[in-house]
C-alpha positions in Angstrom: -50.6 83.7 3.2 -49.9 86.0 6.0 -52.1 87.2 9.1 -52.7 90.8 9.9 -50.3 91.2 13.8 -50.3 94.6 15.7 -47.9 95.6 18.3 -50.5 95.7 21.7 -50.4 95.8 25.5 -52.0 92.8 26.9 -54.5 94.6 28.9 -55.5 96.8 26.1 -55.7 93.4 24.2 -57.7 91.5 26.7 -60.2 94.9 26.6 -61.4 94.2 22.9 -62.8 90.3 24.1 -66.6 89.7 24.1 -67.0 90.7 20.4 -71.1 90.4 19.7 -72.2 87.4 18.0 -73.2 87.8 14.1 -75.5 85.3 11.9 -74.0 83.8 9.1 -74.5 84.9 6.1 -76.0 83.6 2.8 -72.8 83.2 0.3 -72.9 85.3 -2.1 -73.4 83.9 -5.8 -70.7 86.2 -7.4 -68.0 85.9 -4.8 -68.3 81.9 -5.2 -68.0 82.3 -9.2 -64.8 84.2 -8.5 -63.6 81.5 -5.9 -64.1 79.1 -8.8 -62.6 80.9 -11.4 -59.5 81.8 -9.1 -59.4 77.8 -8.7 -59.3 77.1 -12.0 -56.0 77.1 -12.5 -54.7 75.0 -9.5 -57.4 72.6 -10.1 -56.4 72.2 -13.8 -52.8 71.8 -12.7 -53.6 68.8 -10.5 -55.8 67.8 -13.6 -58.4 67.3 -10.3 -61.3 65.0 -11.0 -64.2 63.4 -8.8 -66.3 60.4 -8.7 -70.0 59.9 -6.5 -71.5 57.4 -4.7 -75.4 57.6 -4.4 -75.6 61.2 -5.0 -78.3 61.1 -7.0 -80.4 60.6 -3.7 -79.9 64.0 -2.7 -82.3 66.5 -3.8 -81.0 69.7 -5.6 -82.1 72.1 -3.6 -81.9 69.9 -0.3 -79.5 71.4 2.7 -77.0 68.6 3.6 -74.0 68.4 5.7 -71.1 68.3 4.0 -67.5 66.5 5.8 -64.6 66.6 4.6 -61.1 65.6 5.2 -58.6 68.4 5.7 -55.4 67.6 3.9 -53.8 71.0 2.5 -55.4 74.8 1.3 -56.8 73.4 -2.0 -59.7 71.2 -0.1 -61.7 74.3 -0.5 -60.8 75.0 -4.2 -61.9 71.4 -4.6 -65.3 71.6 -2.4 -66.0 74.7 -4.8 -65.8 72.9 -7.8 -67.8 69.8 -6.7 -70.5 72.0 -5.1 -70.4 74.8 -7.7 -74.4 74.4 -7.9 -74.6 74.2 -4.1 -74.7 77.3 -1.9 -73.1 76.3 1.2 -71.2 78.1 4.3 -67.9 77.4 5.5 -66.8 76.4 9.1 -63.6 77.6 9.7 -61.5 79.0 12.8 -62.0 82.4 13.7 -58.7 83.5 13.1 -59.2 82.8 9.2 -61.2 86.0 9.7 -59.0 88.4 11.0 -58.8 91.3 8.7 -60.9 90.2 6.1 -64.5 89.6 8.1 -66.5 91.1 5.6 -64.7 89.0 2.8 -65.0 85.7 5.1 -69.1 86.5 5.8 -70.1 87.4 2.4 -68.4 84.0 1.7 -70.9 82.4 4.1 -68.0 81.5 6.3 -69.1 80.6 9.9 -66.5 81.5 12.9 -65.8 79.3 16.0 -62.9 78.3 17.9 -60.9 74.9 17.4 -61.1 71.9 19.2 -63.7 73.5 21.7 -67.3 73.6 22.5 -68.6 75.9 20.5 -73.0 76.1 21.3 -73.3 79.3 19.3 -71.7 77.5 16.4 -74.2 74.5 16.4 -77.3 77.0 16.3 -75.7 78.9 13.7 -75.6 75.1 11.5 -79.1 75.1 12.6 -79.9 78.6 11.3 -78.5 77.5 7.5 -79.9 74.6 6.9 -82.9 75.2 8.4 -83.5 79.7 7.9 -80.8 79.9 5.3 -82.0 76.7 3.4 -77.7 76.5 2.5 -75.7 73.2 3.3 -72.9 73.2 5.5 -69.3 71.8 5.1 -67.4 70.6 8.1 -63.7 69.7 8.4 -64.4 67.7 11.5 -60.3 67.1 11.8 -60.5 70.7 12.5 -56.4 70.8 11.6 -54.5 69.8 9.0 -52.7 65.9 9.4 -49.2 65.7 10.0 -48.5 62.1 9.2 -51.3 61.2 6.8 -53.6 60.2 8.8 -56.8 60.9 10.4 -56.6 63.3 13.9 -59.3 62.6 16.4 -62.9 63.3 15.8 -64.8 65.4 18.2 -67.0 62.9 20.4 -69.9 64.8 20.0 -69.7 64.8 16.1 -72.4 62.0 15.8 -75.0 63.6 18.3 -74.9 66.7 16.3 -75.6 64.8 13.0 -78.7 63.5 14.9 -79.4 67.1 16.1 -79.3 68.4 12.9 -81.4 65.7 11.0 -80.2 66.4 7.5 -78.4 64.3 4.6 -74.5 64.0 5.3 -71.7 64.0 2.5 -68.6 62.8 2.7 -66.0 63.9 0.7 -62.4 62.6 0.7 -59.5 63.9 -1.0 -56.7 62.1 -2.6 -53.4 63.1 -3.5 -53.8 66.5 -1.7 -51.7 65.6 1.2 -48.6 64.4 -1.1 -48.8 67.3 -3.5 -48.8 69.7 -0.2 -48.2 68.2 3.2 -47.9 70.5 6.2 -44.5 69.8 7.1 -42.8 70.6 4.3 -43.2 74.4 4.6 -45.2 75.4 1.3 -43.0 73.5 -1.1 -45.7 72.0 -3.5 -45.0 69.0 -5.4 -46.1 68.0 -8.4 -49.4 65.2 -7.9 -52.5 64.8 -9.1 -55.6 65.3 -7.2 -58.7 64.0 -7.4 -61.9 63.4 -4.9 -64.6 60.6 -4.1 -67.9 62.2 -2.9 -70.4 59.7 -1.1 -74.2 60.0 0.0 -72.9 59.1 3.6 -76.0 59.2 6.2 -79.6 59.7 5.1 -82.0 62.2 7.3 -84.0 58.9 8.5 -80.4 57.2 9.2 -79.5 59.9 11.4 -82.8 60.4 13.3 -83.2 56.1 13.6 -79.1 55.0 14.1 -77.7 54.7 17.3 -75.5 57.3 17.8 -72.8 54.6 18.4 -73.5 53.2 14.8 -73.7 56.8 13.5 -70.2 57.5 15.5 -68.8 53.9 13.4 -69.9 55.1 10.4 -67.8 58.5 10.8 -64.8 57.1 11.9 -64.6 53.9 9.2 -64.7 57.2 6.3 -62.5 59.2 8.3 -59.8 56.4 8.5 -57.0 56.9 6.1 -53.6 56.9 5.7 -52.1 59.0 2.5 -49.0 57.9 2.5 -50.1 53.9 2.6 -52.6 55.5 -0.2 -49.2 57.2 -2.1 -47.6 53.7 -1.9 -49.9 51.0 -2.9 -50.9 53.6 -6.0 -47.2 53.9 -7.0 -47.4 58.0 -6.7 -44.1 59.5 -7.3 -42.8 62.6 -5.5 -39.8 63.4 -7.0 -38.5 66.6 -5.6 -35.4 66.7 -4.1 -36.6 68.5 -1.4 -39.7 66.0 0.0 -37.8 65.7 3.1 -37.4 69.3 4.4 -38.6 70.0 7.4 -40.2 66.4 8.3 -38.1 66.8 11.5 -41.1 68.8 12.9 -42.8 65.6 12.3 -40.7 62.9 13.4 -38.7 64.5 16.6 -37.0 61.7 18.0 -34.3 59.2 16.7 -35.5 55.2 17.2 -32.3 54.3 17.1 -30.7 56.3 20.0 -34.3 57.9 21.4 -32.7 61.2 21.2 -35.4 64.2 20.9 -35.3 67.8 19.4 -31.8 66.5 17.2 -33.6 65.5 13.9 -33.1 67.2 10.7 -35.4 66.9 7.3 -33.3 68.2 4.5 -33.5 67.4 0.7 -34.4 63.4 0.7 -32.9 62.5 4.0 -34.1 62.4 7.8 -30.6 62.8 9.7 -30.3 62.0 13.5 -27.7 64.7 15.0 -27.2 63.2 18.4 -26.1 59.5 16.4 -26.0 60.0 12.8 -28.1 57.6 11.2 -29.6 58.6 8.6 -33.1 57.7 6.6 -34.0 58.1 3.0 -37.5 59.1 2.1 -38.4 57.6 -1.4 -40.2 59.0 -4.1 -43.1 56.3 -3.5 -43.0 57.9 0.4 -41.1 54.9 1.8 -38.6 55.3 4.6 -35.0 53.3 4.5 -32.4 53.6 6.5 -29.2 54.5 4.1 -27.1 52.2 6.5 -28.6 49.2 9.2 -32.0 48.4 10.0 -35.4 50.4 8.9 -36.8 50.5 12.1 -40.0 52.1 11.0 -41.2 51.8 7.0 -43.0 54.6 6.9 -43.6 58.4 8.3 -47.2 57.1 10.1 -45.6 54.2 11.9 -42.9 56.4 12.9 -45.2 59.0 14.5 -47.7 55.8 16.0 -44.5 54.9 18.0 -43.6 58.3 19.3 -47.4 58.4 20.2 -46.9 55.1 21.9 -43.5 57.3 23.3 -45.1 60.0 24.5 -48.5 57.8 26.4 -45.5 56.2 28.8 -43.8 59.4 29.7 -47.5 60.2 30.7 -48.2 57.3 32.2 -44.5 57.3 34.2 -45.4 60.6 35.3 -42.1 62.3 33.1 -43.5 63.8 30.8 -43.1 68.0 30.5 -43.2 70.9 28.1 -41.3 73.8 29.5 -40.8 76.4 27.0 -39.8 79.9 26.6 -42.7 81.4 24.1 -43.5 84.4 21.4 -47.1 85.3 22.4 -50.3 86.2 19.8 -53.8 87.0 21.1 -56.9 86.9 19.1 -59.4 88.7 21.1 -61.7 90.2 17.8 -61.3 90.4 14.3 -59.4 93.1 13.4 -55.8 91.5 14.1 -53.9 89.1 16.5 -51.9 91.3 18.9 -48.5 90.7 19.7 -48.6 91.1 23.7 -44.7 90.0 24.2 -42.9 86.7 25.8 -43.8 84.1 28.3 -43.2 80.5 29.1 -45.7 78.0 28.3 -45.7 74.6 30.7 -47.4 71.5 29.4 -47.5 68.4 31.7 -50.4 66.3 33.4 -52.3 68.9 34.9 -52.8 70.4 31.5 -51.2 74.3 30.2 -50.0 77.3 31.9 -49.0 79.8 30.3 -47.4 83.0 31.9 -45.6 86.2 30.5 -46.0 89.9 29.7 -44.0 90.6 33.0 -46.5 88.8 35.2 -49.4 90.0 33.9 -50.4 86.7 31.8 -51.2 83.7 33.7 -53.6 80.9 31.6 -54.5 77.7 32.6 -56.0 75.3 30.5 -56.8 71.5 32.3 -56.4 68.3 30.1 -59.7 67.6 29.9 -60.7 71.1 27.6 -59.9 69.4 24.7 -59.4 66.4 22.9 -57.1 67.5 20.8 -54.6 70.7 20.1 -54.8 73.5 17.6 -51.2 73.2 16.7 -49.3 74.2 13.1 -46.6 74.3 11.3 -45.6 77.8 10.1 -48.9 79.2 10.8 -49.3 82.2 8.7 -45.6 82.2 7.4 -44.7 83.0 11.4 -43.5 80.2 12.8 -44.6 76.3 14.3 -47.6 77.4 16.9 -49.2 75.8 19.3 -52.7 77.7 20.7 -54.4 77.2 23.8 -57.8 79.4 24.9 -59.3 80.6 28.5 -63.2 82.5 28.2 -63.0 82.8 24.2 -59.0 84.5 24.0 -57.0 82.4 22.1 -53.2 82.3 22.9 -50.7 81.9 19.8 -47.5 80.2 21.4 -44.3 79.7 19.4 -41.8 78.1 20.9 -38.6 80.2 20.4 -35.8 77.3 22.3 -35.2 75.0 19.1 -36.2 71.8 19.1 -39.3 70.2 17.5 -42.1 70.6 20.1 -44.9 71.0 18.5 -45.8 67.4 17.5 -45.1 66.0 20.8 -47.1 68.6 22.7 -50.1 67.5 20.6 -49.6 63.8 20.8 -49.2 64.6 24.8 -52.5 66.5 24.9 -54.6 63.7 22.7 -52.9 60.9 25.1 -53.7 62.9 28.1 -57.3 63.2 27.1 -58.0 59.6 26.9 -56.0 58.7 30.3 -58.3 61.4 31.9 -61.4 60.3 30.0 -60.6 56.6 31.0 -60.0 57.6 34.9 -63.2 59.5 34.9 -64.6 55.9 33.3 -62.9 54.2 36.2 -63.7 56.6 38.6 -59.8 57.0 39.7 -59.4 60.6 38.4 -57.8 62.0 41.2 -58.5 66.5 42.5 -56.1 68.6 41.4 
């Protein structure tokens, strides 16, 4: 799926910000038939299926929150099918609108920005559940994995639950991940897929919990690992290309630390600075084809360059400087192509400059708690996004190397060190 881009000055970009704030919409009952009979298909391919837990509790025509875990493009085929009987709207990232508003709003598809604080969004969940009498489903991820696991909840996730006072769902997804993993540019395997829905929070539960119970509760369902899920069930993947591309996942050799020289081709993961090679199995093992496995698997691989990436913060070493292709999204219509820059990422956050001078962005560590990063975003290319007074900026990086990863593992890490000097009350001025 591609993205509508025009060819724009910045300043005339930066002229169409401050688009008015619309009400969601109810969905429309004929568009979601269509969705479903679209999703047929797919859904029968997978030969998807779907067990509950204690759903009988919740009433028929009762609004509920709905989370889910984001693994690939068919978790909304699969919410669709579950909740065929359900009207519900969709949170999803405003960029999923451009071009296609009217589409995304009949839908009952609700805008907002990722990984920020979004207040028009939360009274907007308010007006559904409460005006609209729709339920809502959340992908509180708010970006696809790239090792399998769960990326960082928002903080606040639990005080809205209590704000909004209604049931919450939980659905997780299995098998979605290995069939269609990010990395591996749009290659689909062949796994099935099914779902386990769960009656997750009551309304009394979320106005009598602590929100610290509450916030428990959310990260115990949120914490998986597919690929520890792919092994212990014995799921095969055997396309001979499962490997391509998982260099934009795991960057750096642990055998000779080298960055930026990995290469995911076919089955293998190929060092170019030493050699050593790695085998990815069809059960989503890694081996090393000669000398010790350091790591066993793609998530303990990423965990240690996370664990990487914290001491080059830590040390003080740690930089991103990049020469970038720039997008804007400033309304709906399209993202604008506004021309290069270089983006800087270090420990006073981003700064991003370009279009001759014109372009200068800051955005400190502590906006976010996590990056709105992806791999071949809209067929273009590996992105990383950063936002200043509701523009988002579309960087790709255009010097080679795999930089994506490690520039959101540097801003999650950086987050916490700031968060825990606030704690400590040694966050220095910058």
């Amino acid at each position: 799926m591609k993205i509508k881009v025009r060819e724009l000055s910045y300043e005339k970009a930066l002229a169409r910000a401050g688009r008015p704030h619309k009400r969601p919409r109810r969905p429309s009952g004929l568009l979601r038939f269509v969705i479903r009979r679209v999703s047929a298909k797919e859904l029968k391919q997978v030969h998807f299926s779907w067990v509950s837990e204690g759903m009988e509790t919740l009433g028929r025509r009762e609004p509920c929150l709905i989370l889910m875990n984001h693994s690939s493009f068919i978790d909304l085929k699969i919410a669709h099918r579950i909740f065929a009987r359900r009207p519900f709207q969709i949170v999803c990232t405003s960029d999923g609108f451009v071009g296609k508003e009217r589409l995304m709003r009949s839908l009952g598809c609700i805008p907002t920005q990722k990984f920020v604080t979004d207040l028009s969004l939360v009274r907007d969940m308010i007006y559904c559940l409460r005006t609209l009498r729709t339920s809502v489903l959340l992908f509180p991820e708010a970006s696809y994995s790239f090792d399998g696991t769960a990326t960082p909840l928002p903080e606040s996730l639990a005080k809205l639950i209590r704000m909004l006072g209604v049931p919450v769902v939980f659905v997780e997804t299995f098998g979605a991940f290995a069939r269609d993993p990010l990395y591996n540019g749009l290659q689909v395997r062949k796994v099935d897929v099914s779902a386990r829905v769960r009656y997750l929070l009551t309304p009394a539960q979320t106005r009598d919990l602590p929100v610290e119970e509450i916030d428990a509760r959310l990260r115990q369902a949120f914490s998986f690992n597919y690929f520890h899920w792919q092994q212990q069930n014995r799921v095969r993947v055997k396309e001979p290309f499962r490997a391509d591309h998982l260099n934009r996942v795991l960057y750096k050799c642990p055998h000779c630390r080298t960055e930026g020289r990995m290469t995911g081709r076919g089955t293998q993961v190929v060092c170019g600075a030493c050699g050593k090679r790695w085998e990815l199995t069809e059960t989503g093992w890694l081996q090393a084809v000669e000398g010790i496995t350091e790591y066993p698997g793609v998530p303990e691989w990423y965990a240690w360059e996370r664990t990487c990436v914290r001491k080059e913060l830590e040390a003080g070493t740690y930089r991103l400087d990049t020469a970038v292709d720039i997008l804007v999204l400033t309304d709906m219509k399209a993202v604008y192509h506004v021309g290069a820059g270089r983006l800087i990422h270090d420990a006073d956050g981003f700064h991003l400059t370009g279009c001759g001078g014109r372009l200068d962005v800051h955005q400190p560590p502590e906006a976010s708690y996590s990056l709105y990063a992806d791999y071949y975003w809209y067929e273009r290319g590996d992105m990383i996004c950063i936002a200043e007074r509701g523009v988002l900026y579309y960087c790709f990086p255009q010097e080679g190397g795999d930089v994506v990863a490690k520039t959101r593992l540097a801003a999650e890490e950086l987050y916490k060190l700031r968060r825990a000097q606030r704690e400590n009350g040694t966050d220095r001025k910058r």
